[in-house]
NUMI-704939 format. One record per residue (C-alpha): x, y, z; residue in one letter. Coordinates in steps of 0.2 Angstrom, whole numbers, plus 5000, padded with zeros to 4 digits. Example, Ala and Ser with C-alpha at 12.3 -4.5 7.8 and 13.67 -1.06 7.14 Angstrom:
2
506249785039A506849955036S
***
This chain:
153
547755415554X545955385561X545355525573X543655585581X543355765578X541955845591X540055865583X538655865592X537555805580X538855665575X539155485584X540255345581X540555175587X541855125598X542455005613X542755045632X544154965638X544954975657X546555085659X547355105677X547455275681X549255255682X549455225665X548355375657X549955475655X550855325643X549255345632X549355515634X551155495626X550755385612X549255465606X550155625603X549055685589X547655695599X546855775616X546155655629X544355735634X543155665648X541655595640X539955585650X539055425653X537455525643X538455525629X538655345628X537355225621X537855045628X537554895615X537054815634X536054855646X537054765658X538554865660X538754945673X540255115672X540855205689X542555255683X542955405672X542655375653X544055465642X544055505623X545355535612X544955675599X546155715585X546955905588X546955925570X546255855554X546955845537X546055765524X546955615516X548155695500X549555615488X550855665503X549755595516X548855445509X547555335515X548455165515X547754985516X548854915530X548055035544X546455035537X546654825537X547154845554X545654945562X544454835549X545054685559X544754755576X542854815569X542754625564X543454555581X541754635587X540654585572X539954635557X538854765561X539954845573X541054855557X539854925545X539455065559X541155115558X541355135540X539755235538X540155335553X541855375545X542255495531X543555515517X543455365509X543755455494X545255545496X547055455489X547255275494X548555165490X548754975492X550254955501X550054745508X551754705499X552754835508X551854905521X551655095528X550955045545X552254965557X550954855565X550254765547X548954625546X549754465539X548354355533X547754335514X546154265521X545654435532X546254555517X544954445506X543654465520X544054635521X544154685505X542354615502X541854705516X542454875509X541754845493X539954785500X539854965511X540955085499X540555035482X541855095469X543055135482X544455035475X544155145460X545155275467X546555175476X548455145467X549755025469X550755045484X552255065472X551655225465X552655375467X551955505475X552455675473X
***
């Protein structure tokens, strides 16, 4: 999985979105890898300078992070997944996130065929697009990735 691990001198891109108050403790539930921390408006730099926040900004760190192994592998389905919501916003939004982001190097396998994620893309035309993407911002990165039919030990 994708987490935020707390560094000061760090920063990532990300996307506000409105949650009723009532429904904080089903997040709370499905993001159970992770501790929901306040997150102060100082902390945010806005892309606009006409938004306007009153409520209480929340944040999802991961509690603990492992980097990716042959047990616990990168795989493409999540990444094409998240890649697709980066590119929902645009371009540069996505290219923030991959540089903001590390272990891109660890094990990756391409699992498209039979994928590991339960929510997968189905689109040949955004794994193209993504795909050049990845390979524009992390040259030789699919050096290091396998076939999703690879045992792993």
């Amino acid at each position: 999985s994708v987490g935020i691990e707390a560094n000061p001198k760090s920063s990532c891109n990300g996307i506000l979105f409105p949650i009723a108050q009532s429904e904080l403790s089903n997040f709370d539930a499905r993001e159970t890898g992770y501790d929901r921390a306040p997150l102060s408006l100082s902390q945010i730099d806005f892309l606009s300078n006409d938004i306007n926040i009153v409520e209480d900004v929340w944040i999802y760190f991961a509690k603990q992070t492992n980097n990716p192994s042959q047990k616990q592998p990168i795989v493409q389905s999540y990444i094409d997944v998240i890649i697709e919501g980066c590119l929902e916003v645009g371009l540069d939004f996505t290219e923030e996130f991959i540089k903001t982001t590390t272990g891109w190097e660890y094990t990756w396998i391409e699992d498209r065929l039979f994928p590991k994620y339960p929510r997968p893309l189905d689109n040949n035309n955004t794994h193209l697009q993504i795909d050049l993407i990845i390979q524009k911002f992390i040259p030789g990165l699919f050096d290091h990735r396998k076939p999703a039919h690879t045992h792993l030990n």
